[in-house]
PDB file of N, CA, C and O in Angstrom:
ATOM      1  N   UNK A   1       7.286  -0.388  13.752  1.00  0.00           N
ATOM      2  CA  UNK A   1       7.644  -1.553  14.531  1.00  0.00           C
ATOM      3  C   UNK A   1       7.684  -2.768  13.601  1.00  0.00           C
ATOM      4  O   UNK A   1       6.791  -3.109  12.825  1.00  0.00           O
ATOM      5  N   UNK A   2       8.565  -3.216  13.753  1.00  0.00           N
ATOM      6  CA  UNK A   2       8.957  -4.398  13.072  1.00  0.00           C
ATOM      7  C   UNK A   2       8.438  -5.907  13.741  1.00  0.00           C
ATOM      8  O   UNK A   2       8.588  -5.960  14.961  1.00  0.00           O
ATOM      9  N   UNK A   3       7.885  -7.059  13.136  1.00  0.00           N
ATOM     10  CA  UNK A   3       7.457  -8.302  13.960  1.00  0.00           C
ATOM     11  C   UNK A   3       7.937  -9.239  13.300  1.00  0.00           C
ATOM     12  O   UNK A   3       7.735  -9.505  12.115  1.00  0.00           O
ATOM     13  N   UNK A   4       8.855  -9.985  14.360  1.00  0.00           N
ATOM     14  CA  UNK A   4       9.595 -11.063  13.594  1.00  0.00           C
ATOM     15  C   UNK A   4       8.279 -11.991  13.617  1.00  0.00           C
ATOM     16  O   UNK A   4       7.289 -11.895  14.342  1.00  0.00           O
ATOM     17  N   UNK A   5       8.713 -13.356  12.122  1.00  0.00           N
ATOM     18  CA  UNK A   5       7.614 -14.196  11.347  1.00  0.00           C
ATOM     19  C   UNK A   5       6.936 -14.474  12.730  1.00  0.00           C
ATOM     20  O   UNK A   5       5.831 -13.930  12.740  1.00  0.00           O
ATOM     21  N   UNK A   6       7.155 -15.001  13.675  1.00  0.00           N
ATOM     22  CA  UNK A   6       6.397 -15.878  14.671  1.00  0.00           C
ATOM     23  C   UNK A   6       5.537 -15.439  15.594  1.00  0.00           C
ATOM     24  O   UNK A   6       4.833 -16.186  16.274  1.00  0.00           O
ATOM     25  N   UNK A   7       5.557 -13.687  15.692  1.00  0.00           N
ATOM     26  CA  UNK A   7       4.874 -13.207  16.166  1.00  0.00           C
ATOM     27  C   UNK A   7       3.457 -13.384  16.246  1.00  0.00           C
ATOM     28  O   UNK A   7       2.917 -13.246  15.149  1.00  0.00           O
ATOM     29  N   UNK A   8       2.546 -13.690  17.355  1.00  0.00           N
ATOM     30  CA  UNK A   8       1.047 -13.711  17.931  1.00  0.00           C
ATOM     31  C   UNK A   8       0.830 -12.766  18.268  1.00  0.00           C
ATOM     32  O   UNK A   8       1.390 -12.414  19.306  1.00  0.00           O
ATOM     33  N   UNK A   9       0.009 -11.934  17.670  1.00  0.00           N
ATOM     34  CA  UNK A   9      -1.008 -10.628  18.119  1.00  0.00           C
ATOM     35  C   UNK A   9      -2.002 -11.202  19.096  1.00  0.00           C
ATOM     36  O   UNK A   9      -2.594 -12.260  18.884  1.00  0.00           O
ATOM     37  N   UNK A  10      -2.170 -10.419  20.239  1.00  0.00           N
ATOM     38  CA  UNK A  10      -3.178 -11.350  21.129  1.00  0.00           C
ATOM     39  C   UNK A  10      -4.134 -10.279  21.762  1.00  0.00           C
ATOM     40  O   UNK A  10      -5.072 -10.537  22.516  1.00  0.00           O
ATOM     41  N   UNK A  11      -3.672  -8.796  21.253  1.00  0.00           N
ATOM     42  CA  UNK A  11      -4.831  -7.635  21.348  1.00  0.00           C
ATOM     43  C   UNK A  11      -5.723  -7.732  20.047  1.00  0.00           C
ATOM     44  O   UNK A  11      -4.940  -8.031  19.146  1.00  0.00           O
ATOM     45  N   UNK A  12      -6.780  -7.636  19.622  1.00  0.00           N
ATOM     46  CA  UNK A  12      -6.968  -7.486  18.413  1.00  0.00           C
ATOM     47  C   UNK A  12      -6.962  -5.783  17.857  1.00  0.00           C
ATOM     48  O   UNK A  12      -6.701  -4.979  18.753  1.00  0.00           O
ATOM     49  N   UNK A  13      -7.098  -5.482  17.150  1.00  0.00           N
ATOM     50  CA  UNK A  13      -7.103  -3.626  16.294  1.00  0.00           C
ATOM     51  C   UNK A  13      -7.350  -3.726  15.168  1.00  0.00           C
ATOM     52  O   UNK A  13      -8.002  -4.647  14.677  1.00  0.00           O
ATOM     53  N   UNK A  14      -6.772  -2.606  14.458  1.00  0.00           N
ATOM     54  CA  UNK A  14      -6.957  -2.488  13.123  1.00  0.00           C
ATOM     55  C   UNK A  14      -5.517  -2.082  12.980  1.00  0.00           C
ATOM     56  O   UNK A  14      -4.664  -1.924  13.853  1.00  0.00           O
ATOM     57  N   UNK A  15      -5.427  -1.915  11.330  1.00  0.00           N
ATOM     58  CA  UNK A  15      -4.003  -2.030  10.966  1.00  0.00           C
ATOM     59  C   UNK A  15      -3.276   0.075  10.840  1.00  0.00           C
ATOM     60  O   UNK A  15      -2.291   0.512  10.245  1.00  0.00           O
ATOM     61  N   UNK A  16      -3.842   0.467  11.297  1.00  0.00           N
ATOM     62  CA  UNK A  16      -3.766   1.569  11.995  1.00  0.00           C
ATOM     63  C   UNK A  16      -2.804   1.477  13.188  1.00  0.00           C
ATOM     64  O   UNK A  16      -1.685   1.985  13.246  1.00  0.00           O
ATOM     65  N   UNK A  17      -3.276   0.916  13.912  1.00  0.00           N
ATOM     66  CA  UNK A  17      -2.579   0.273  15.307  1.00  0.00           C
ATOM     67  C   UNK A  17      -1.374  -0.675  15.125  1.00  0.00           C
ATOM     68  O   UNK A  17      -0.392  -0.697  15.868  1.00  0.00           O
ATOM     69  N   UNK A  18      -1.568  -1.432  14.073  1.00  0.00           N
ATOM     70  CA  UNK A  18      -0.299  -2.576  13.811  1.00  0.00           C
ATOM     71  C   UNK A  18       0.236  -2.083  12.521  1.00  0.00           C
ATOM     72  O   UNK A  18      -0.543  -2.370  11.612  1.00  0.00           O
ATOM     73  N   UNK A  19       1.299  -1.435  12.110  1.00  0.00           N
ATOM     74  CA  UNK A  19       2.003  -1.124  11.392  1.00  0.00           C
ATOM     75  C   UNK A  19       2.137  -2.648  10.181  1.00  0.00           C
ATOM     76  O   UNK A  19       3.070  -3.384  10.502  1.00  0.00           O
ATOM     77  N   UNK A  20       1.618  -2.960   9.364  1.00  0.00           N
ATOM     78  CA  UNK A  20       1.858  -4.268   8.309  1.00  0.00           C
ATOM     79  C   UNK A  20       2.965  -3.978   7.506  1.00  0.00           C
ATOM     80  O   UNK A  20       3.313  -4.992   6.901  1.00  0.00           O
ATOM     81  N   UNK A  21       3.515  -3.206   7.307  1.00  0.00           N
ATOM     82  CA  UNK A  21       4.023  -3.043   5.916  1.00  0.00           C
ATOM     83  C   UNK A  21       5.556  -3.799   5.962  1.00  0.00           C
ATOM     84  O   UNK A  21       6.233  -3.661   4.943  1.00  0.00           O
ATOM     85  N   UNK A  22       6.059  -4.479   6.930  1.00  0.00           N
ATOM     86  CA  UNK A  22       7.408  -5.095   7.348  1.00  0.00           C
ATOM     87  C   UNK A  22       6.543  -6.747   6.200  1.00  0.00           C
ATOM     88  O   UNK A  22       7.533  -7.474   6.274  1.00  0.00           O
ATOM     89  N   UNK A  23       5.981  -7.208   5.744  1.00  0.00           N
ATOM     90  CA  UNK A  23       5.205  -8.357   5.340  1.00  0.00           C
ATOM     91  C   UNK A  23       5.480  -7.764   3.789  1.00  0.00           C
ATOM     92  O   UNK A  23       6.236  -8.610   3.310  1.00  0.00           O
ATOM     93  N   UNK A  24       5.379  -7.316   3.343  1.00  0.00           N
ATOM     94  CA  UNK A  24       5.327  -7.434   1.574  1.00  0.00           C
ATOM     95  C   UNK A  24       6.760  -7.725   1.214  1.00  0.00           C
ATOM     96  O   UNK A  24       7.715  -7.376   1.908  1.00  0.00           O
ATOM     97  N   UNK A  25       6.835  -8.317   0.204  1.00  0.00           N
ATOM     98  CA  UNK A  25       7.590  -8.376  -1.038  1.00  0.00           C
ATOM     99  C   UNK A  25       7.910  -7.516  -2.096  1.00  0.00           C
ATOM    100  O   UNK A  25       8.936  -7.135  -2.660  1.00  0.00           O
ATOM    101  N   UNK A  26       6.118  -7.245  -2.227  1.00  0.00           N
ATOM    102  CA  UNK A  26       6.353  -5.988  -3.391  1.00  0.00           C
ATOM    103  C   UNK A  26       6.239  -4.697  -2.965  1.00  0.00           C
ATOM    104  O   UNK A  26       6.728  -4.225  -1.939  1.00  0.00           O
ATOM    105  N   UNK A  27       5.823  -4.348  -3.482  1.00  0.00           N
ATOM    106  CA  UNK A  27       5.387  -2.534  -3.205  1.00  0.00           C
ATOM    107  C   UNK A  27       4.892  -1.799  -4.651  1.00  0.00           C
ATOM    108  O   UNK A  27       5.154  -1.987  -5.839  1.00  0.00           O
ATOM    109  N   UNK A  28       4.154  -0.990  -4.002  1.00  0.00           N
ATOM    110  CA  UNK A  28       3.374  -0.181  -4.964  1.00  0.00           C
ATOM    111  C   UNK A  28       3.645   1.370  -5.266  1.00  0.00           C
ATOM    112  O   UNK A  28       3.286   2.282  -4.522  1.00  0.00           O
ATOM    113  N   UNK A  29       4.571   1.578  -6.893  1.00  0.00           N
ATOM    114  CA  UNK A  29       4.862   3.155  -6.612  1.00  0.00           C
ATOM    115  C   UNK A  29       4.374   3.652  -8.075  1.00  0.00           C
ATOM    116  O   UNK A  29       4.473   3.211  -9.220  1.00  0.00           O
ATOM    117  N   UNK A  30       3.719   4.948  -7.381  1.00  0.00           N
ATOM    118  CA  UNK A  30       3.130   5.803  -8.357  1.00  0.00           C
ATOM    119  C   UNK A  30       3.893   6.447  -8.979  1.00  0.00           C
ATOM    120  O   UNK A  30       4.858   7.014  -8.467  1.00  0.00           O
ATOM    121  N   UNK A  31       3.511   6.491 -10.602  1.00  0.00           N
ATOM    122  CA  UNK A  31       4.208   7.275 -11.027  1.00  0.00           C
ATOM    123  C   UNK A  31       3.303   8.556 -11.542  1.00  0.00           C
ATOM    124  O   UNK A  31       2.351   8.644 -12.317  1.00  0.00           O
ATOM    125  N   UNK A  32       4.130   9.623 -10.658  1.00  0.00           N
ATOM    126  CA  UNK A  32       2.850  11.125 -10.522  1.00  0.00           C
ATOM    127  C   UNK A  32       2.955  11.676 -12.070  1.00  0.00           C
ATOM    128  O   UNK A  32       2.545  12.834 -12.155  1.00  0.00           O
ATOM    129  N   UNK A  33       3.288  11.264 -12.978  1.00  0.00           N
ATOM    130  CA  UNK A  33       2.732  12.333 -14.431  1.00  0.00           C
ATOM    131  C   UNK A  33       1.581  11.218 -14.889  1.00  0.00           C
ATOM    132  O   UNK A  33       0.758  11.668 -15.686  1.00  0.00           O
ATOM    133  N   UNK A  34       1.431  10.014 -14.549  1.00  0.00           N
ATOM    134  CA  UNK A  34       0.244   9.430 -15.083  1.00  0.00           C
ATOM    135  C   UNK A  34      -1.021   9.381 -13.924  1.00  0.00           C
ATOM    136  O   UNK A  34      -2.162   8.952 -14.090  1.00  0.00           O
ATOM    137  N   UNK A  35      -0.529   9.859 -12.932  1.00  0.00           N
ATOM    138  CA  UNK A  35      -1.821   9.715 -11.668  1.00  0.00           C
ATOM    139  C   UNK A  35      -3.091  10.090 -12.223  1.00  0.00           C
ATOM    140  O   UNK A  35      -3.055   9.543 -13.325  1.00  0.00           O
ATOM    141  N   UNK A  36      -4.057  10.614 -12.146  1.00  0.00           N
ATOM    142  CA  UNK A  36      -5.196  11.477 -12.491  1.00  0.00           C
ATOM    143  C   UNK A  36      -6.019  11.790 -11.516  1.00  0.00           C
ATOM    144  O   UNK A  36      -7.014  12.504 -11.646  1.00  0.00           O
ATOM    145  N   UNK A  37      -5.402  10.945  -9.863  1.00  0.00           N
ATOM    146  CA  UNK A  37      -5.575  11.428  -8.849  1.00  0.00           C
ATOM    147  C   UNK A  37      -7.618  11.149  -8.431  1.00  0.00           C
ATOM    148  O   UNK A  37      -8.324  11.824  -7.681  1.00  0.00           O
ATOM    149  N   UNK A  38      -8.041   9.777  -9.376  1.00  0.00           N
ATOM    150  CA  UNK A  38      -9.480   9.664  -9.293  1.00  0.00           C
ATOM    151  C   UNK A  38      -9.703   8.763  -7.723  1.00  0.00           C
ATOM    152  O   UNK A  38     -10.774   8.843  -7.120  1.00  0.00           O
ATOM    153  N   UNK A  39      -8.891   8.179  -7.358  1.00  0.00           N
ATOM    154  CA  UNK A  39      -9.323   7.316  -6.263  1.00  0.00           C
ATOM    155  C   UNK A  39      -9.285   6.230  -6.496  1.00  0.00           C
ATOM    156  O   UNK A  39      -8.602   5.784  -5.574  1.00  0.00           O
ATOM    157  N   UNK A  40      -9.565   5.381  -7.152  1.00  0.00           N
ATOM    158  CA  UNK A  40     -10.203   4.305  -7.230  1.00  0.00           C
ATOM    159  C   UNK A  40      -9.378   3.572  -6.593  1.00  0.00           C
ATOM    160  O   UNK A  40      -9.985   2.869  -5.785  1.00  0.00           O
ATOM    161  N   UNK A  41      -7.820   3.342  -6.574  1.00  0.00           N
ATOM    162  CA  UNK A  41      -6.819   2.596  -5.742  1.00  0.00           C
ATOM    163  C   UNK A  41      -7.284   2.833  -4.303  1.00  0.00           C
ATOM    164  O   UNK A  41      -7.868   1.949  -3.676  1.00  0.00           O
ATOM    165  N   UNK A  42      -7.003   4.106  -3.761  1.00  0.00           N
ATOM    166  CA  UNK A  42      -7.756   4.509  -2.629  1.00  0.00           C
ATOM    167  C   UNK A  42      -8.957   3.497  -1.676  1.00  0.00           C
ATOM    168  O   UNK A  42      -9.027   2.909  -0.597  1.00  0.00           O
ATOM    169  N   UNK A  43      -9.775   3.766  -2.882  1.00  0.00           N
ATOM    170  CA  UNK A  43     -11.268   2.985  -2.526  1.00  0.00           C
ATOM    171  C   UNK A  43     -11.040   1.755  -2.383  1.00  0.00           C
ATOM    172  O   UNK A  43     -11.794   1.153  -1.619  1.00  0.00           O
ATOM    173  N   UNK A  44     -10.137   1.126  -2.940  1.00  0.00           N
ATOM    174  CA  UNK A  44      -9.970  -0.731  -3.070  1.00  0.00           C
ATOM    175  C   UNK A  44      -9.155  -1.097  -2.349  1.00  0.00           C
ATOM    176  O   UNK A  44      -9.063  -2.268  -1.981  1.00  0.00           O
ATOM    177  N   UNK A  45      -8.169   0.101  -1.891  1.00  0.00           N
ATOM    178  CA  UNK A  45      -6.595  -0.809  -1.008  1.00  0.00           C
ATOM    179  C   UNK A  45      -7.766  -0.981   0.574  1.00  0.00           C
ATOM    180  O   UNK A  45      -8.599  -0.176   0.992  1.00  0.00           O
ATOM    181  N   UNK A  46      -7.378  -2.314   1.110  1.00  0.00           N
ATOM    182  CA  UNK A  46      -7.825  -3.316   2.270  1.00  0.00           C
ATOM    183  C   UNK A  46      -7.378  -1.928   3.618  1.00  0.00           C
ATOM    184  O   UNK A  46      -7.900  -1.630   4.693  1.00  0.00           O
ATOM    185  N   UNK A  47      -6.224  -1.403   2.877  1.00  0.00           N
ATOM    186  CA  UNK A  47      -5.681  -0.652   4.662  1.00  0.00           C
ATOM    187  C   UNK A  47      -5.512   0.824   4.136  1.00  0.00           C
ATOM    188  O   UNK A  47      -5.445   1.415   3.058  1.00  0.00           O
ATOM    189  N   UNK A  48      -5.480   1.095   5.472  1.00  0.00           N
ATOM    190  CA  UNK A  48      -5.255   3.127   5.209  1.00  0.00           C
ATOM    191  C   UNK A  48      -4.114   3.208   4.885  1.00  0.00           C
ATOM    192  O   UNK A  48      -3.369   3.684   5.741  1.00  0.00           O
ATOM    193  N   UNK A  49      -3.548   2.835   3.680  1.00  0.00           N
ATOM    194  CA  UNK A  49      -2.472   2.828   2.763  1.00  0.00           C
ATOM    195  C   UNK A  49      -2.115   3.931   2.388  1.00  0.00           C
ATOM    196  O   UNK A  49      -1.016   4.445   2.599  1.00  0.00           O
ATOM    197  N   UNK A  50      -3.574   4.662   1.434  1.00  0.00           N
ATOM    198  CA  UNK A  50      -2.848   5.345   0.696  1.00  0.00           C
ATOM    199  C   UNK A  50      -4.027   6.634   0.986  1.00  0.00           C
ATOM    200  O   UNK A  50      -5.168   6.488   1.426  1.00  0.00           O
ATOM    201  N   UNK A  51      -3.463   7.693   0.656  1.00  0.00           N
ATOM    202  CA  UNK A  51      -3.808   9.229   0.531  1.00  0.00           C
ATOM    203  C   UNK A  51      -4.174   9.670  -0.572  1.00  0.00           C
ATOM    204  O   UNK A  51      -3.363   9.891  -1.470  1.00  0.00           O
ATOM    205  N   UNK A  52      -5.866   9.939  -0.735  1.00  0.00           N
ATOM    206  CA  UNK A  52      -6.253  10.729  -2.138  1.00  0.00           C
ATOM    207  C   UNK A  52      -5.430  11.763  -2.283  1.00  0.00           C
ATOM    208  O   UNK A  52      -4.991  12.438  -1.352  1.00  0.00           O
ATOM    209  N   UNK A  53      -5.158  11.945  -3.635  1.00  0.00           N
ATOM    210  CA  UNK A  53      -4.616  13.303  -4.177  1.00  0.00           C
ATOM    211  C   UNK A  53      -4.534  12.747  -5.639  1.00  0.00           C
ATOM    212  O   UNK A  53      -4.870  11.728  -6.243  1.00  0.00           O
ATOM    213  N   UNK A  54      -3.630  14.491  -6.017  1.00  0.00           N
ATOM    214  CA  UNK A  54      -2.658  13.765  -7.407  1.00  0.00           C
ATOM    215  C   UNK A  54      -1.720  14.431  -7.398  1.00  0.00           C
ATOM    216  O   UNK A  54      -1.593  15.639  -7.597  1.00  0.00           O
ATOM    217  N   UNK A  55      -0.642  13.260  -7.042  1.00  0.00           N
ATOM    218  CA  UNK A  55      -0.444  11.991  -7.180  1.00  0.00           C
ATOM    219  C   UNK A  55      -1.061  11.544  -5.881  1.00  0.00           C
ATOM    220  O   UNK A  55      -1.272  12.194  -4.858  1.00  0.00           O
ATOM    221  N   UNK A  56      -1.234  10.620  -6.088  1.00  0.00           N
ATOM    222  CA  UNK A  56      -2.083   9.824  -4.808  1.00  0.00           C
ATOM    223  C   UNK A  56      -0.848   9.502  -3.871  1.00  0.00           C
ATOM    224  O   UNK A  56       0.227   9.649  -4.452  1.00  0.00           O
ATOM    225  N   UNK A  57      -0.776   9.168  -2.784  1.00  0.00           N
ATOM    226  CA  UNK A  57       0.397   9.036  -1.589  1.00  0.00           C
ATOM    227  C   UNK A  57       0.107   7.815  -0.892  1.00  0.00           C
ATOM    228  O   UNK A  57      -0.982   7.725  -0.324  1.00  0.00           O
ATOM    229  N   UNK A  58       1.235   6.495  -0.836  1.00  0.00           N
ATOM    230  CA  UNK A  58       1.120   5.328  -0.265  1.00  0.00           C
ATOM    231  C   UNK A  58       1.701   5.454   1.182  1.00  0.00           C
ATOM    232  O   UNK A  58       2.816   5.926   0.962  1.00  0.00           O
ATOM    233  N   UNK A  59       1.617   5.345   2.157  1.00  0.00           N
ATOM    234  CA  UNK A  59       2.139   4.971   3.261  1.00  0.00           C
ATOM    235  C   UNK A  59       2.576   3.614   3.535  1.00  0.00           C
ATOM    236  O   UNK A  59       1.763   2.741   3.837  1.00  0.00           O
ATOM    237  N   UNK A  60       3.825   3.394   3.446  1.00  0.00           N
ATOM    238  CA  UNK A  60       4.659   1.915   3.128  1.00  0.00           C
ATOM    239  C   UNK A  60       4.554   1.538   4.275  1.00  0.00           C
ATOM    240  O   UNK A  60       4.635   0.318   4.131  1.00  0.00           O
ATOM    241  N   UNK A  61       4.375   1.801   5.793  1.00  0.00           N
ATOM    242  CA  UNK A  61       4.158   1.557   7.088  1.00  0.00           C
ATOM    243  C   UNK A  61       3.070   0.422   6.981  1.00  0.00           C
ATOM    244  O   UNK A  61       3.384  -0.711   7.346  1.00  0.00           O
ATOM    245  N   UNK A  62       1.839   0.668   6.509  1.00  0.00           N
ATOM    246  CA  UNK A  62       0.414  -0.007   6.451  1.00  0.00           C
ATOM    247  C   UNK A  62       0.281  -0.720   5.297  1.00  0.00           C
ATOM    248  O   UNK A  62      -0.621  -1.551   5.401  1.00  0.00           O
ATOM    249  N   UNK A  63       0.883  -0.723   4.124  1.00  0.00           N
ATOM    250  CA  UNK A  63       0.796  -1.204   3.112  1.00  0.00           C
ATOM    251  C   UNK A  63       1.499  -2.846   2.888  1.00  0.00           C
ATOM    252  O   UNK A  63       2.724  -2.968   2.857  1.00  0.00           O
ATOM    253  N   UNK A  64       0.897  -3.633   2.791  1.00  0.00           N
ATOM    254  CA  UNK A  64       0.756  -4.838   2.675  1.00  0.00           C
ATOM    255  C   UNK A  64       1.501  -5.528   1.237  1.00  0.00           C
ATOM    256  O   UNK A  64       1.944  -6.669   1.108  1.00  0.00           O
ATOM    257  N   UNK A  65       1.475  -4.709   0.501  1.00  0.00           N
ATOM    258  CA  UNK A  65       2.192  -5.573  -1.251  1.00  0.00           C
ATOM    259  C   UNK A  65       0.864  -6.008  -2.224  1.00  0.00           C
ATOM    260  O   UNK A  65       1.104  -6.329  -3.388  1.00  0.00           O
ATOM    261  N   UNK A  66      -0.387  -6.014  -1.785  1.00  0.00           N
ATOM    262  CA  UNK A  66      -1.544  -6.677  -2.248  1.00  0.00           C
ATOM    263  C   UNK A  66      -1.640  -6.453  -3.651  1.00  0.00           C
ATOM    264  O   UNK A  66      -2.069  -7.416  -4.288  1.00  0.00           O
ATOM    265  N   UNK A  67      -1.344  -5.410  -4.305  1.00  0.00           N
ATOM    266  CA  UNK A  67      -1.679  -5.010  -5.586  1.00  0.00           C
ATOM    267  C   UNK A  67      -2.780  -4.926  -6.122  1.00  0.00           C
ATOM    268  O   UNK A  67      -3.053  -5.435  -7.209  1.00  0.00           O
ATOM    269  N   UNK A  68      -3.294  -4.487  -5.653  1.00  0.00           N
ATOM    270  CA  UNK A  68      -5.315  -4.332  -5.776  1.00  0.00           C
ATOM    271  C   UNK A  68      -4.979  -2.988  -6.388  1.00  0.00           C
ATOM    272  O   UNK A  68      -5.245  -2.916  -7.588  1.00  0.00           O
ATOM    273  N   UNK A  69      -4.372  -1.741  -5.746  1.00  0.00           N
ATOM    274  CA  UNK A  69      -4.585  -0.419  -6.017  1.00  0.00           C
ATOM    275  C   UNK A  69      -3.598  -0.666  -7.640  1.00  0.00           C
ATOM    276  O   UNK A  69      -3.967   0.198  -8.436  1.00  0.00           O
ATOM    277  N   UNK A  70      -2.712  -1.413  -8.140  1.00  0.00           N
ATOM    278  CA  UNK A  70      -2.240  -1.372  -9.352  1.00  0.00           C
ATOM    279  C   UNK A  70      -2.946  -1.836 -10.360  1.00  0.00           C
ATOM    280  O   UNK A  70      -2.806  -1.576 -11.555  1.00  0.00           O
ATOM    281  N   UNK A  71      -3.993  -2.791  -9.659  1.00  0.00           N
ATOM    282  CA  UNK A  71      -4.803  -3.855 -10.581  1.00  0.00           C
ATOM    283  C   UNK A  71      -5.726  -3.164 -10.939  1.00  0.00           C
ATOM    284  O   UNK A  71      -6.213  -3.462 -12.029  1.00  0.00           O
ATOM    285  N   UNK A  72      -6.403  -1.836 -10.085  1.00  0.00           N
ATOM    286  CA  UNK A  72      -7.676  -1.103 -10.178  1.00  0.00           C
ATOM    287  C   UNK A  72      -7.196  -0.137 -10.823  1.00  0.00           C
ATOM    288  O   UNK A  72      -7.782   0.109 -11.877  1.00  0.00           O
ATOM    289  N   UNK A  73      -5.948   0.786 -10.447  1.00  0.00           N
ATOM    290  CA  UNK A  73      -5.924   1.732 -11.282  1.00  0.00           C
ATOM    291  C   UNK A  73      -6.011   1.792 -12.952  1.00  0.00           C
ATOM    292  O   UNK A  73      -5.496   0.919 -13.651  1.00  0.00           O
ATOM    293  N   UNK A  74      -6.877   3.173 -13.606  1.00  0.00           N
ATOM    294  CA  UNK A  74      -7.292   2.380 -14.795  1.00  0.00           C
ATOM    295  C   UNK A  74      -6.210   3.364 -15.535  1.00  0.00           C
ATOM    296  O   UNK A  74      -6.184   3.535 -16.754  1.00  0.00           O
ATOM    297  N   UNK A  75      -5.517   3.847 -14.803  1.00  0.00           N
ATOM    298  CA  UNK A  75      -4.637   4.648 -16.299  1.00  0.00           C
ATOM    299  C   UNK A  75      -2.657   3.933 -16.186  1.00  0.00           C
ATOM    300  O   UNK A  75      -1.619   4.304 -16.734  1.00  0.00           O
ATOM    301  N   UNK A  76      -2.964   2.864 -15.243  1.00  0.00           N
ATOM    302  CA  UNK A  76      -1.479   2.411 -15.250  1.00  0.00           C
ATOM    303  C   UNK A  76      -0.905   3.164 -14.344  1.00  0.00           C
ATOM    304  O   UNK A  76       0.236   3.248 -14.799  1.00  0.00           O
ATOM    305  N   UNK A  77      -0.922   3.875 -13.199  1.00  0.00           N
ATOM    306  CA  UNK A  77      -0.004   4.591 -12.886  1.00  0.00           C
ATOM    307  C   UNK A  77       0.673   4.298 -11.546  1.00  0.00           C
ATOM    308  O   UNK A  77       1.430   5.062 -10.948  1.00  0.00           O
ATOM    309  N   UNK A  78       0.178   2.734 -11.061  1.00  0.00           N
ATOM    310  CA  UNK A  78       0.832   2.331 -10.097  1.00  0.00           C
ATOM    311  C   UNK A  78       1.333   0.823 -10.409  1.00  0.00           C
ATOM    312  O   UNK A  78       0.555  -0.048 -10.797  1.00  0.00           O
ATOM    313  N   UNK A  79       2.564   0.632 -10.221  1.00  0.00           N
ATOM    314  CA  UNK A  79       3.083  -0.870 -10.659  1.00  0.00           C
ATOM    315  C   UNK A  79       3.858  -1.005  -9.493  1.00  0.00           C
ATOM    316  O   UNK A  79       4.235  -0.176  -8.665  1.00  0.00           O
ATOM    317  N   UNK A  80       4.053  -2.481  -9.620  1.00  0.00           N
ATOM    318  CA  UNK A  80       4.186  -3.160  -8.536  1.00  0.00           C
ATOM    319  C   UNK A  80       6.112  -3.565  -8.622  1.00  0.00           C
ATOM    320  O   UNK A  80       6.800  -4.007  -9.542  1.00  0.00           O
ATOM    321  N   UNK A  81       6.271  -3.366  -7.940  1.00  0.00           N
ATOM    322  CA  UNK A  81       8.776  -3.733  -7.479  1.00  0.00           C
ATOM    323  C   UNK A  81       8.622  -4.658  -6.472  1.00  0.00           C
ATOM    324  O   UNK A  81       7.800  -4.704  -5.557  1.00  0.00           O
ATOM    325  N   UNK A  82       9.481  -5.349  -6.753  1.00  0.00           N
ATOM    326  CA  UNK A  82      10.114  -6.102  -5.586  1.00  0.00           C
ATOM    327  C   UNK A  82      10.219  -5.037  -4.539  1.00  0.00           C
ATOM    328  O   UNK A  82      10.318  -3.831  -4.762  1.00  0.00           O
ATOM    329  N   UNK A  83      10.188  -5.616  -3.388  1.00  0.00           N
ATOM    330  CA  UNK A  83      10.839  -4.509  -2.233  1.00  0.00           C
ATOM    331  C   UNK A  83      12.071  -4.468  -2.057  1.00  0.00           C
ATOM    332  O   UNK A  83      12.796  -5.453  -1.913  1.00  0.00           O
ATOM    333  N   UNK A  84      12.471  -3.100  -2.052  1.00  0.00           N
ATOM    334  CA  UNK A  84      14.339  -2.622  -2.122  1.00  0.00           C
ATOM    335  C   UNK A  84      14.514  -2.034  -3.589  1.00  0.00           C
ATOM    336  O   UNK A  84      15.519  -1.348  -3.779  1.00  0.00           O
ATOM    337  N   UNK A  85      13.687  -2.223  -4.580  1.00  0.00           N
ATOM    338  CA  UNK A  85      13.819  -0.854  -5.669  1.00  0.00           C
ATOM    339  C   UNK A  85      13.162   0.126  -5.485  1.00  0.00           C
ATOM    340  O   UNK A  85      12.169   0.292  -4.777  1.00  0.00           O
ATOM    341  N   UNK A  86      13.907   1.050  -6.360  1.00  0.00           N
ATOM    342  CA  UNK A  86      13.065   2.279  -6.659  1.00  0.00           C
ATOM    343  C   UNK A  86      12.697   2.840  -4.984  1.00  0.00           C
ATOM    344  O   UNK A  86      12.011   3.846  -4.807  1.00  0.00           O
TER     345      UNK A  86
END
């Protein structure tokens, strides 16, 4: 579900319930030969973004643009695009 800018949420939830990911700019994509699949992005992204594994798995629905999980990851393997590449 998409929310145009002016939208008032007036239930409160979690972002489970409210789809965020229509709000970023950027986006966050893994690149799976450098993953190592430890978590740590996982552990730091704010929303149920992303899916342990390796390669780890973002859900662009919930995902916000924050860049925490690129900033934490320690082997480089998530960088941050404008939204509409890649």
């Amino acid at each position: 579900m998409k929310l145009p800018p002016s939208t008032i949420i007036l239930k409160p939830g979690n972002s489970e319930q409210n789809e965020t990911g229509s709000w970023r700019s950027l986006k966050p994509v893994v690149d799976a030969e450098k993953c190592n699949g430890c978590g740590l992005c996982w552990l730091y992204c704010p929303e149920p973004a992303i899916t342990k594994g390796k390669p780890v798995v973002i859900d662009y629905r919930y995902c916000k643009g924050c860049g925490i999980c690129a900033n934490e990851c320690p082997v480089k393997a998530i960088v941050m695009v404008e939204e509409g590449q890649k």
